[in-house]
C-alpha positions in Angstrom: -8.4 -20.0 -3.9 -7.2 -18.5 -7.2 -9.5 -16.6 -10.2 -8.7 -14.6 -13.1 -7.6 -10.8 -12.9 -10.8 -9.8 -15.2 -12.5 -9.5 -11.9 -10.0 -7.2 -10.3 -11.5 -4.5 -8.2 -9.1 -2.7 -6.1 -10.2 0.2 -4.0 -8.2 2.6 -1.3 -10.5 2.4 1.8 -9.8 2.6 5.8 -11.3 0.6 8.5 -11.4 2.3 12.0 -12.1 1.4 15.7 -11.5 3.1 18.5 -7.9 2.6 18.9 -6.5 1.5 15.8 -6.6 2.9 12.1 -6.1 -0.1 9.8 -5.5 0.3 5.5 -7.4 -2.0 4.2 -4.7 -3.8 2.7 -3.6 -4.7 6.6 -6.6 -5.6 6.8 -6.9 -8.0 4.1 -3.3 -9.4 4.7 -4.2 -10.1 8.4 -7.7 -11.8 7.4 -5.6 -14.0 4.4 -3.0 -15.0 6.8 -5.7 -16.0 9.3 -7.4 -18.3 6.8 -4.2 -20.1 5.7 -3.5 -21.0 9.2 -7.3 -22.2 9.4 -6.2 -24.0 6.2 -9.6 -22.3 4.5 -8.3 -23.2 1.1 -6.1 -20.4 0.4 -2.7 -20.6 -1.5 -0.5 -17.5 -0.3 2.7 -17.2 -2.7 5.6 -14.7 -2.2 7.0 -13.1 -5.2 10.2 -10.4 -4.1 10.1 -7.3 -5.9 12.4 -4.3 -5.2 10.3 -1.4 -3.8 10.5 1.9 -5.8 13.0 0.0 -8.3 12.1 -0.4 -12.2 15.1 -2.0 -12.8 14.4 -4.6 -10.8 11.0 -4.9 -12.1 11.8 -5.4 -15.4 14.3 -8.4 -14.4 12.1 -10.2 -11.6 8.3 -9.6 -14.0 8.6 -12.9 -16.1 9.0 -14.9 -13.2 6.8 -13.3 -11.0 4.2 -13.8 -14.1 4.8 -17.2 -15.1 4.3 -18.3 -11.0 1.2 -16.4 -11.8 0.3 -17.8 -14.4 0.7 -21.0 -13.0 -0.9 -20.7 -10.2 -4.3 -19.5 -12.0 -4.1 -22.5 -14.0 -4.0 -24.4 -11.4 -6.4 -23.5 -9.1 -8.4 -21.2 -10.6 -10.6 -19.2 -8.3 -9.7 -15.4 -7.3 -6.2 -14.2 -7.4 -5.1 -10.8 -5.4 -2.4 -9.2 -5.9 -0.3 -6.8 -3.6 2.6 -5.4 -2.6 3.0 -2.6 0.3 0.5 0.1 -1.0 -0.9 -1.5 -4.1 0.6 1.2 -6.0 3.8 -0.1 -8.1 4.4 -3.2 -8.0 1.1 -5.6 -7.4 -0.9 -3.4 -10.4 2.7 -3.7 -12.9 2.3 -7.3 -12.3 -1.5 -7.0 -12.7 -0.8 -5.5 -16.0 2.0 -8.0 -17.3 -0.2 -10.9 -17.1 -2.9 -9.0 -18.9 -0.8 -7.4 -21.4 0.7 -11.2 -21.8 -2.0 -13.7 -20.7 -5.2 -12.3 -21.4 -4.4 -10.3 -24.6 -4.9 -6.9 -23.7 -3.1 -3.7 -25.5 -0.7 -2.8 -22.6 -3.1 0.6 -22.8 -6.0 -0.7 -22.3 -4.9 -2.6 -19.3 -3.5 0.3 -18.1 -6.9 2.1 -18.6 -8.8 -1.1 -17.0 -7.0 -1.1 -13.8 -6.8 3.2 -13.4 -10.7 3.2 -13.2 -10.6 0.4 -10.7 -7.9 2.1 -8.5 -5.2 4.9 -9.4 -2.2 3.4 -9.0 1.1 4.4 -10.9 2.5 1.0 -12.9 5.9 0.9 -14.6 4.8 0.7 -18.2 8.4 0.8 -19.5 9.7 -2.1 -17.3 6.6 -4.1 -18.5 7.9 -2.7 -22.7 11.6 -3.5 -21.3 10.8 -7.1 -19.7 8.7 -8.2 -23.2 11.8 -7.0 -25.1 13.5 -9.3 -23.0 11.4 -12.3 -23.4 10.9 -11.6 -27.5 14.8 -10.7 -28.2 17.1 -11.8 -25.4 18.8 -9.8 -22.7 21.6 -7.5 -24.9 24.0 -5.7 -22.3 25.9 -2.2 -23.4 28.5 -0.4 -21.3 28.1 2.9 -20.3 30.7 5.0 -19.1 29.3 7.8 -16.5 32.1 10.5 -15.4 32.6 13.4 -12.8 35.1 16.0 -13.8 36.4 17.5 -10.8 39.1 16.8 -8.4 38.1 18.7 -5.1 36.0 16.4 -4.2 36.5 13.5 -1.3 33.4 11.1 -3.0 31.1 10.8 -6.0 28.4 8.2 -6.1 25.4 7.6 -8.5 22.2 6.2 -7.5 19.3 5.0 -9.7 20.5 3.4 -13.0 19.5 -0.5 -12.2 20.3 -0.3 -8.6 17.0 2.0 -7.5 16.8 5.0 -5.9 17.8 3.5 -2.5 21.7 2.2 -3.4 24.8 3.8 -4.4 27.3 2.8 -6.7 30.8 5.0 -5.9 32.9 6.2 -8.6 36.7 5.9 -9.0 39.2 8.7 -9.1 41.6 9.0 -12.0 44.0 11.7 -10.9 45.8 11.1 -14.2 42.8 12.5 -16.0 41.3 14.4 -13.2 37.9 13.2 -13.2 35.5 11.0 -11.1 34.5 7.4 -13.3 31.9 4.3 -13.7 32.1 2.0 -16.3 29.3 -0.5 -15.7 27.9 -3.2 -17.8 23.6 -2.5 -18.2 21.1 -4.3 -20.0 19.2 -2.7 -23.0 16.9 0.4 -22.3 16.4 3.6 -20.4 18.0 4.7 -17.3 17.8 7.5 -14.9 20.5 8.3 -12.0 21.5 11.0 -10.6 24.6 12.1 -8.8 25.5 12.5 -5.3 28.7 14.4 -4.6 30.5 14.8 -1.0 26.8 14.1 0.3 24.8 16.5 -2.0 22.3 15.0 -5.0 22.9 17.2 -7.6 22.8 16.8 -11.6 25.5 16.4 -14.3 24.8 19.3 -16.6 27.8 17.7 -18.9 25.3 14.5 -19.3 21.5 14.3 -20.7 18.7 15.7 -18.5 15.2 14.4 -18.4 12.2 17.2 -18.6 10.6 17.6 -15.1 8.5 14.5 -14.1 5.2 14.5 -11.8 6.8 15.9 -8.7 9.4 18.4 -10.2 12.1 16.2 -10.1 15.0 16.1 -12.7 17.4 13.6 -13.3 19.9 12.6 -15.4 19.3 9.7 -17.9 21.2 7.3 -20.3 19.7 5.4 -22.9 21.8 2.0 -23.5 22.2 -0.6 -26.9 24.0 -3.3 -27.3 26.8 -2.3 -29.9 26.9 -6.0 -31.5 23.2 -6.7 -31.6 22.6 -6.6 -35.5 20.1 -3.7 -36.6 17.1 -6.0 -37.7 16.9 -7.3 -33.9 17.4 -3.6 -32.6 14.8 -2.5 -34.6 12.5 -4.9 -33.5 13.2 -4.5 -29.9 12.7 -0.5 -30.5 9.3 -1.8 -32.2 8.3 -3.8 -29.0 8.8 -0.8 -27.0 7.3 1.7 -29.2 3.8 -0.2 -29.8 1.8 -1.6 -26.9 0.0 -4.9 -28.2 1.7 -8.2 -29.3 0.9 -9.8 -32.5 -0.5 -13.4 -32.0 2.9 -15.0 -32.5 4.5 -13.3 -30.2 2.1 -13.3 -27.7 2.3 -17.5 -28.4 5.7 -16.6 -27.9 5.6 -15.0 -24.9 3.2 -17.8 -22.8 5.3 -20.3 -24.2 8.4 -18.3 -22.4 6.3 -18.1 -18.9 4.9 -21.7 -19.2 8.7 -23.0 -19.5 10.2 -21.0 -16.6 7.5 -21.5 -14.3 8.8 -22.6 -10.9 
């Protein structure tokens, strides 16, 4: 059974016994898969996300939304959401359908759902994924280099692969330096490099400040060269604001109510 996300209440407890320590989110799993085989009236749906990946985020969101969308519609009832911890991905879907559905200002959604549970949503891969839906997905090139030659291997990791692949980089010994040219969508990227094994910066490229834990990486920010200046200025709008105007939140459901699955 299915209901609207106004009613969301998410909250980190534990459940013991004396010999196991479940999360709660275990636990609920384990009691929803038990009901489904019961056939209780419960409609379990499978949406893949990349963990720890806003890339992948941004591209998989409208979908995973729309089927959301859908299946409220549908059934009604109570809908929850979750992923592994109920810390990235379930609350940035949370958030999309809200931001897009229900009609909230992307911050007050994000306010709503922190004073249920503190959880850490990808605002800019929900900004990036209504940029999508509103303009089209523009791709730039980007052209990321390593200038050294002692080196036996230079990868990147990050960009729109996540934090957990690699993407090698070719040797030019003509020019002496390491390269990727890839092909990216719109937006912001971060990456960082990893050189004979080591993760280590490119102090030739940008460098974000330090982010909650300390960390520093490098970033890119890509455009689409063609795109004519009235659609990059509204895209820049759609990521600089965080509410949609009537027509294009119209816009938007009419997007997720013609891709759902």
């Amino acid at each position: 059974m299915l209901t609207s996300l106004s009613e969301l209440e998410l909250k980190p407890y534990f459940a013991c016994s004396r010999t196991q320590t479940w999360n709660i989110l275990e636990l609920i799993s384990k009691l929803l898969e038990s009901m489904l085989r019961n056939g209780d009236g419960i409609e379990h749906i499978r949406a893949e996300i990349r963990d720890f990946d806003a890339f992948d985020l941004r591209m998989r969101l409208p979908a995973v939304v729309s089927r959301l969308h859908k299946a409220i519609n549908c059934n009604g009832g109570v809908t929850y959401i979750h992923c592994t911890a109920g810390l990235g991905r379930a609350p940035s879907v949370a958030l999309a359908y809200m931001y897009w559905v229900l009609g909230y200002k992307l911050s007050e959604a994000d306010n709503f759902l922190q004073s249920k549970r503190a959880c850490c949503p990808k605002l800019e891969a929900i900004r990036n994924a209504t940029a999508d839906i509103l303009t089209g997905l523009s791709i730039g090139r980007i052209r990321l280099t390593w200038e050294a030659n002692e080196y036996s291997s230079v990868e990147v990791s990050g960009l729109d692969i996540g934090w957990g692949q690699k993407i090698p980089l070719n040797f030019n010994p003509s020019q002496g330096i390491w390269l990727l040219e890839k092909d990216l969508p719109e937006g912001h990227y971060e990456y960082k490099y990893i050189v004979d094994g080591e993760w280590t910066l490119n102090t030739n490229e940008l460098t974000t400040s330090p982010n909650g834990d300390g960390h520093v990486n490098n970033y890119i920010d890509v455009s689409d060269s063609c795109s004519d200046t009235e659609l990059k200025a509204f895209r820049k709008r759609l990521n600089d604001k965080d509410y949609l105007t009537p027509d294009e939140r119209r816009s938007v459901l009419e997007f997720l109510e013609r891709n759902c699955e």
